[in-house]
N, C-alpha and C positions, 0 to 999 in steps of 0.2 A: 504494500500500500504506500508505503512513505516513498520508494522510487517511481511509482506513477504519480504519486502528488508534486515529487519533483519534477515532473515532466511536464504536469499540466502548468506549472509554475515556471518552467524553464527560464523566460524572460518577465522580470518585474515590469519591466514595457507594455510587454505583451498578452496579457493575459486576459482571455475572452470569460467572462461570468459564463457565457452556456460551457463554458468547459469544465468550470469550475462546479458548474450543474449537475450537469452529468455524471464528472467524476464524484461529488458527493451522493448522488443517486443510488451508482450501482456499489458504493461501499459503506454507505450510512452504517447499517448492519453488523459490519464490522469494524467499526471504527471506536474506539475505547475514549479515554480521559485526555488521553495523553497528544494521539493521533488528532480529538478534533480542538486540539487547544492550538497545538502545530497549525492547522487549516486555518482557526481564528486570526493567529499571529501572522500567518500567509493573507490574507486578506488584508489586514490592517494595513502591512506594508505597501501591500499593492492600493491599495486607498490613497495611502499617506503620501505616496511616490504622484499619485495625481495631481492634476494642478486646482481642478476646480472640484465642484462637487464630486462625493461619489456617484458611478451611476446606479438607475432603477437595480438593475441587474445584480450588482454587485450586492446594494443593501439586502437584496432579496436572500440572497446567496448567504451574506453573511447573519441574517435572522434565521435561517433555518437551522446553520450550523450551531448558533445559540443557543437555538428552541432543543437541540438534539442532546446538545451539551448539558443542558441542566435538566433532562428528563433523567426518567426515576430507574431509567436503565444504566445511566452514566454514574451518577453519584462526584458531581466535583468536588474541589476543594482547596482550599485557597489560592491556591497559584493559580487555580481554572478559573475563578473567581475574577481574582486581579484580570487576567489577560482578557476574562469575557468584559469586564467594565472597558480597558483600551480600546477591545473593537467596537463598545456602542458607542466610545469617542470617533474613534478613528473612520470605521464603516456607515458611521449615520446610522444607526439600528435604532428604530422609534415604535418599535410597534410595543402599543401599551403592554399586552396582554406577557409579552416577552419579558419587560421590563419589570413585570411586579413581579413575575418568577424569581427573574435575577435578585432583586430585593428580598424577596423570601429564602432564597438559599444564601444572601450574606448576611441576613438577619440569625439565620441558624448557623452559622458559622465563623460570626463575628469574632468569638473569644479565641479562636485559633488561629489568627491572620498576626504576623510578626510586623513591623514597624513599618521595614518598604513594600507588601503586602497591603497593608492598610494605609498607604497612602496613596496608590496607584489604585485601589477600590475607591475610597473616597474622592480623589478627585473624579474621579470617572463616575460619581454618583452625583456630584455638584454639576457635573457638563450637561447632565439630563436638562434640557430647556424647562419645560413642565412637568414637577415630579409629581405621580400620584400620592395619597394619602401614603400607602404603604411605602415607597420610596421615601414619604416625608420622615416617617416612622422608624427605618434604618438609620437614617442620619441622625435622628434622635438619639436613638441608640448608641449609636457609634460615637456622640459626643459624650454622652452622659459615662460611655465605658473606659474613653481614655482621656477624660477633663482629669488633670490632675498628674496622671500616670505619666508625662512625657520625659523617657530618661535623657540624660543630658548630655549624650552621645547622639542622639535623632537629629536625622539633617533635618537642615530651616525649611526645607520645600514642605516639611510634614508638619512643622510649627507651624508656616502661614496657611496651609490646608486648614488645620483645626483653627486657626484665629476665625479666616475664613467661615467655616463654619458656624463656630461661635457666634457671630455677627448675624449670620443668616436664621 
């Protein structure tokens, strides 16, 4: 699997969303934690490398891989977490119903996410334009568990995330 996702990926230039379609199609199935966080972080880049919007295609591509990833067959976990927050930065991923999953699996797995974990989650829960209730609820969360707790080795990018927060 991982050498035909390299192929579909061959060129960060180049890369057609129906390829990326397809090839998620015929291996959804088998594709584990690990496999579709690689896919996520392949997408984002391919995003990120764009100049303007992502396209239809792309976002589509990369909500699926989301919706697969936090289903009750995968079982993430913080690092899946983190990287799924980067692609709803990076990918444009808006669909609500997607978003409050995500919410709901860093809501339950808040207390196991280590410093730069939890800052690459949280920023990527502040990028949300419009958060639902339950996205509001995470962020609650997530200040109320580390107001206080900031050791004094954490980089500033994670101080102004929580200021940030705190504010909001």
């Amino acid at each position: 699997i991982v050498s035909e996702m390299q192929q579909v990926f061959r060129s960060i230039d180049d890369v057609q969303p129906e390829e990326v379609q397809h090839f998620f199609d015929s291996r959804q199935h088998l594709m584990n934690h690990v496999l579709l966080t690689d896919l996520l972080n392949r997408l984002s880049a391919t995003s990120l490398n764009g100049m303007g919007e992502p396209s239809p295609a792309l976002v589509s591509v990369g909500t699926r891989v989301l919706a697969e990833l936090l289903s009750e067959r995968v079982r993430p976990g913080p690092r899946e977490i983190t990287t799924a927050w980067r692609a709803v930065a990076s990918v444009g991923i808006t669909d609500l119903g997607t978003l409050d999953e995500l919410a709901r699996r860093t809501k339950r797995i808040l207390h196991a996410f280590d410093t730069i974990d939890f800052a690459f989650a949280i920023t990527g829960l502040v990028s949300v334009a419009q958060p639902s209730p339950s996205l509001r609820s995470v962020l609650t969360n997530a200040c109320a568990m580390f107001q206080g707790q900031i050791p004094a080795a954490t980089p500033d990018s994670l101080v102004s995330v929580l200021v940030a927060l705190r504010r909001s």
